[in-house]
C-alpha positions as CSV (number, residue, x, y, z in Angstrom):
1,X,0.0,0.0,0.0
2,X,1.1,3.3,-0.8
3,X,1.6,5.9,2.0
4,X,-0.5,8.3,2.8
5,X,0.3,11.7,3.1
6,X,1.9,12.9,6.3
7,X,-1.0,14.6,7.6
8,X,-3.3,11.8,6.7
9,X,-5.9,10.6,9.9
10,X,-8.1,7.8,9.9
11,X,-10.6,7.2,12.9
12,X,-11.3,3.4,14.3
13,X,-14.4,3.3,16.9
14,X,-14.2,0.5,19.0
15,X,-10.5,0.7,18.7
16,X,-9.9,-0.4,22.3
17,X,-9.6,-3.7,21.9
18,X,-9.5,-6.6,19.1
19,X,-10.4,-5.8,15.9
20,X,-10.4,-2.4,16.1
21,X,-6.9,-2.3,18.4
22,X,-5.8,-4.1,15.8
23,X,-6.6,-1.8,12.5
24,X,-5.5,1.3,14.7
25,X,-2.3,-0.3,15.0
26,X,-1.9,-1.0,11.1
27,X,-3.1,2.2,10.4
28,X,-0.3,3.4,12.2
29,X,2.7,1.3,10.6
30,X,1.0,2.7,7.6
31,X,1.6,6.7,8.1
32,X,-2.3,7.7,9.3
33,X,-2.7,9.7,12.2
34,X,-4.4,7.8,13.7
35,X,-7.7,8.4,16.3
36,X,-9.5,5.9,18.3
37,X,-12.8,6.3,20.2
38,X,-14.4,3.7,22.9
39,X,-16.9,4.1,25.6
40,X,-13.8,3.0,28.6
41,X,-10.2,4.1,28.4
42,X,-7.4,2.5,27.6
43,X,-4.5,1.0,29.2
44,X,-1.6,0.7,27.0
45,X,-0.3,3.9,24.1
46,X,0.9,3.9,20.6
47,X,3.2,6.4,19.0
48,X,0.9,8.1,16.3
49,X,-2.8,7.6,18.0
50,X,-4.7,9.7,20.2
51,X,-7.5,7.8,22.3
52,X,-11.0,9.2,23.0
53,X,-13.8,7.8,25.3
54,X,-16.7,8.3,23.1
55,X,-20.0,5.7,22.8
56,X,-21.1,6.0,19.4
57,X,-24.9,5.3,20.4
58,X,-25.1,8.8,22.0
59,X,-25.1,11.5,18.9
60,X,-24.0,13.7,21.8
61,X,-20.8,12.5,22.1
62,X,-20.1,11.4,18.7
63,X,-20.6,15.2,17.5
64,X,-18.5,16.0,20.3
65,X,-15.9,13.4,19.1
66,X,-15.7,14.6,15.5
67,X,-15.2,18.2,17.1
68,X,-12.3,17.1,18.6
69,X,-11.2,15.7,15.4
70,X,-11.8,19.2,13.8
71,X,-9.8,21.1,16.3
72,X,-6.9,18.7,16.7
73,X,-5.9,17.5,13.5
74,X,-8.6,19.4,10.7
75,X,-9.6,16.8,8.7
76,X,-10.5,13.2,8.3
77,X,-9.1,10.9,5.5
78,X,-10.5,7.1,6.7
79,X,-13.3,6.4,8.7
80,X,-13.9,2.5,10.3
81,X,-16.8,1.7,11.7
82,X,-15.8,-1.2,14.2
83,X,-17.6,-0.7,17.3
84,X,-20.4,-3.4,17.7
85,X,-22.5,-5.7,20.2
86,X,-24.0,-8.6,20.4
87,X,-26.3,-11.1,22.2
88,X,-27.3,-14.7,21.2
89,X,-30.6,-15.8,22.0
90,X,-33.5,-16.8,20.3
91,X,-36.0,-14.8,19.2
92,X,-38.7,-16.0,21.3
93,X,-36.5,-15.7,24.9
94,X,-34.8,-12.0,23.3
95,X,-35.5,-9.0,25.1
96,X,-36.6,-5.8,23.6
97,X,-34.4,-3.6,25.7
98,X,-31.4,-5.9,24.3
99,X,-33.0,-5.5,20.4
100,X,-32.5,-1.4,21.3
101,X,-29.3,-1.6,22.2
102,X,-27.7,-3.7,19.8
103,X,-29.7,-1.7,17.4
104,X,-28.7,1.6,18.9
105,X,-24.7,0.9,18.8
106,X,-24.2,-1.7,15.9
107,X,-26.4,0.7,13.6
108,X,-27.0,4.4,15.0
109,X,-23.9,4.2,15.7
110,X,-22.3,3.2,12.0
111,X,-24.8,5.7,11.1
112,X,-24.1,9.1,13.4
113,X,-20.0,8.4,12.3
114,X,-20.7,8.1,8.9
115,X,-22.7,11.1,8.2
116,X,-20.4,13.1,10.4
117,X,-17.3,11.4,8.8
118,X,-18.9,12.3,5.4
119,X,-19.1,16.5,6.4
120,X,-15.8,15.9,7.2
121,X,-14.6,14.6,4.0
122,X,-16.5,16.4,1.7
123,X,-14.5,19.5,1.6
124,X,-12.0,17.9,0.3
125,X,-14.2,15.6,-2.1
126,X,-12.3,12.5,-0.6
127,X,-12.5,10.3,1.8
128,X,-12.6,6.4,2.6
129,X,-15.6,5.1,5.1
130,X,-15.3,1.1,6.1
131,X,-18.4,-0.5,8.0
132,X,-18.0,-3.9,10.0
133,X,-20.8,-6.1,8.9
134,X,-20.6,-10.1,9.6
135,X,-21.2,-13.6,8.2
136,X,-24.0,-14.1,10.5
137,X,-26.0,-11.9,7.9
138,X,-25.7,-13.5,4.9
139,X,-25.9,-17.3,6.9
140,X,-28.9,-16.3,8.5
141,X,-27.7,-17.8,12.0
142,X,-30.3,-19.0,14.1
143,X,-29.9,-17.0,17.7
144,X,-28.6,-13.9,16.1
145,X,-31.4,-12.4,14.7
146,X,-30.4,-9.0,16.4
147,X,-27.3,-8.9,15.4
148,X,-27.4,-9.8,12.2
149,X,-30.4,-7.6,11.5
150,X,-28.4,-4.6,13.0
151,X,-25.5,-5.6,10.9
152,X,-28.1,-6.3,7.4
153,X,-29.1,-2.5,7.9
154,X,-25.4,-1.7,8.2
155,X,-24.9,-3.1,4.8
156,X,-28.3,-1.1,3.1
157,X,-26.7,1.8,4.6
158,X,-23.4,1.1,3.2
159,X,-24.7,0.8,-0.3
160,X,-27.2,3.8,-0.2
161,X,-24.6,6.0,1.4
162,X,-22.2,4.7,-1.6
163,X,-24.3,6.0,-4.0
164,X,-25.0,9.3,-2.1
165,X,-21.3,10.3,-1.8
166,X,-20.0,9.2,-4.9
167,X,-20.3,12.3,-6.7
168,X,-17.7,13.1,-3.8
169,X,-14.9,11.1,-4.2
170,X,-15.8,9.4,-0.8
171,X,-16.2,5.6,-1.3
172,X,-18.3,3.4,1.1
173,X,-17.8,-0.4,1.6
174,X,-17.9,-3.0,4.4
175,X,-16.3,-6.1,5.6
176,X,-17.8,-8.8,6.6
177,X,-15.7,-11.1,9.6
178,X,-15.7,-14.7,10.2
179,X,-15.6,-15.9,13.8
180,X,-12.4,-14.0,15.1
181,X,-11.2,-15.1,18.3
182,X,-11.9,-11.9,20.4
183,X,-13.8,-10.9,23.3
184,X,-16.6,-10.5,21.3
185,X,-17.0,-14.4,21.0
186,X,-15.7,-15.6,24.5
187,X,-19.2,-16.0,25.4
188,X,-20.1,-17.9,22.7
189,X,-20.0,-21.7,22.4
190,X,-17.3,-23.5,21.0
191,X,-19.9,-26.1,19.3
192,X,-21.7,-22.9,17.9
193,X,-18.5,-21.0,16.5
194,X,-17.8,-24.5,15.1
195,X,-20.7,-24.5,13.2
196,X,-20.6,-21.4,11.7
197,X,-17.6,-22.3,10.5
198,X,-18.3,-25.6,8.9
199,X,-21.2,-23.3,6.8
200,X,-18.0,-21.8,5.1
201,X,-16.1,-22.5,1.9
202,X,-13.2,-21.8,4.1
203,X,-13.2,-23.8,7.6
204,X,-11.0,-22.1,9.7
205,X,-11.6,-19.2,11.8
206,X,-10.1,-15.5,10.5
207,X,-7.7,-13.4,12.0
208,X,-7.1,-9.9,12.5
209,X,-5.1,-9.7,9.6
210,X,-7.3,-11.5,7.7
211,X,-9.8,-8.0,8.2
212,X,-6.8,-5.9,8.0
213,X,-6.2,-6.9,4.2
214,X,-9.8,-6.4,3.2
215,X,-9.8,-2.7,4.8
216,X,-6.3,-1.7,3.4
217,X,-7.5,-2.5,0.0
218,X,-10.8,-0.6,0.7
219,X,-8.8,2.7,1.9
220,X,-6.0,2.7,-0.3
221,X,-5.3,5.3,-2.9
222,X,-6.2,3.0,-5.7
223,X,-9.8,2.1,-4.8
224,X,-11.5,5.1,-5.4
225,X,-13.4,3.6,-8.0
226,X,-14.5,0.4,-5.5
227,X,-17.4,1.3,-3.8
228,X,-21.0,0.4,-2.5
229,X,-19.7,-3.5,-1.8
230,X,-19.5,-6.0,0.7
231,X,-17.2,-8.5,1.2
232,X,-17.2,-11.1,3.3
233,X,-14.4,-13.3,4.6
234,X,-14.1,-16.9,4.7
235,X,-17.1,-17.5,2.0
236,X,-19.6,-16.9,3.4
């Protein structure tokens, strides 16, 4: 991948921990300036990235966030929509307060950073947004019919928004992870992560870098013309 310019910045939510620690870290090695948002602080540093505590489910904070952005660096180059819940149950036994919140931070979320992410770009008429989707959509997994849902409207909204900011030179796609070993997953069954992956055409579990190579192909220099899509690892 080609660096990016020196004064380059690229913002990970979720970016505390596992995937997200992970693509702010790669960002890094790349040249962005790198800025990182969760809803708890963090406990380790990295030369290049700033950390703010930020819960993308409250538009509050996320315009607060993105002023922070503003005033401190003055633009925004990548935007990665990471941050995401979930819950396993079945529908019948599911909750509606637990439907709201996965709902609220899986897709309001995605949503409030993307149309802010967008005003920031704009200006300059470019600007790379990445959303986190996931194989549970497109499996249809019994017991994640939150999730997935919140992560189905995640994709409609990456390809609508595609076509909106096009004219821009800001592209919009999305990744969509295997089972990753991360805490997202510690509370879910081995027998269950084993079945997902026997639904793929791959059967192994990804790894961070196997998200990595999917986003640094999104955000490079030489994708402007790649937008609006999906991909999902492992085969889904």
């Amino acid at each position: 991948m080609a660096s990016p310019s020196p004064e380059a910045v690229a913002l990970v939510t979720g970016s505390s921990r596992g995937i997200g620690k992970h693509l702010a870290r790669r960002l890094v090695e790349t040249g962005y300036r790198v800025v990182g948002c969760g809803r708890e602080a963090i406990d380790w540093t990295l030369e290049g990235y700033t950390h703010i505590q930020a819960n993308v489910a409250e538009e509050a904070q996320v315009m607060k966030l993105f002023r922070q952005i503003r005033q401190q660096f003055g633009r925004l180059d990548v935007a990665i929509n990471n941050a995401g819940i979930a819950s396993m149950n079945l529908t019948m036994l599911m909750p509606g307060a637990t439907v709201a919140r996965i709902m609220n931070v899986n897709f309001l979320g995605t949503f409030l950073v993307c149309r802010e992410a967008a005003k920031m770009m704009r200006p300059r008429n470019h600007g790379r947004i990445v959303n986190l989707s996931t194989v549970a959509a497109p499996l249809r997994l019994k017991g994640e019919v939150a999730y997935a849902a919140s992560k189905s409207a995640v994709e409609t909204l990456t390809r609508i928004l595609a076509k909106e900011l096009g004219t821009f030179g800001i592209t919009v796609n999305a990744v969509g992870p295997a089972p990753i070993p991360t805490d997202l997953l510690r509370s879910v069954p081995e027998d269950k992560i084993r079945d997902i992956i026997d639904q793929l055409a791959i059967k192994r579990a990804g790894t961070l870098d196997d998200v990595w190579n999917v986003v640094e192909f999104f955000v490079r220099p030489q994708s402007g013309y790649i937008t609006g899509q999906v991909i999902y690892l492992g085969g889904a």
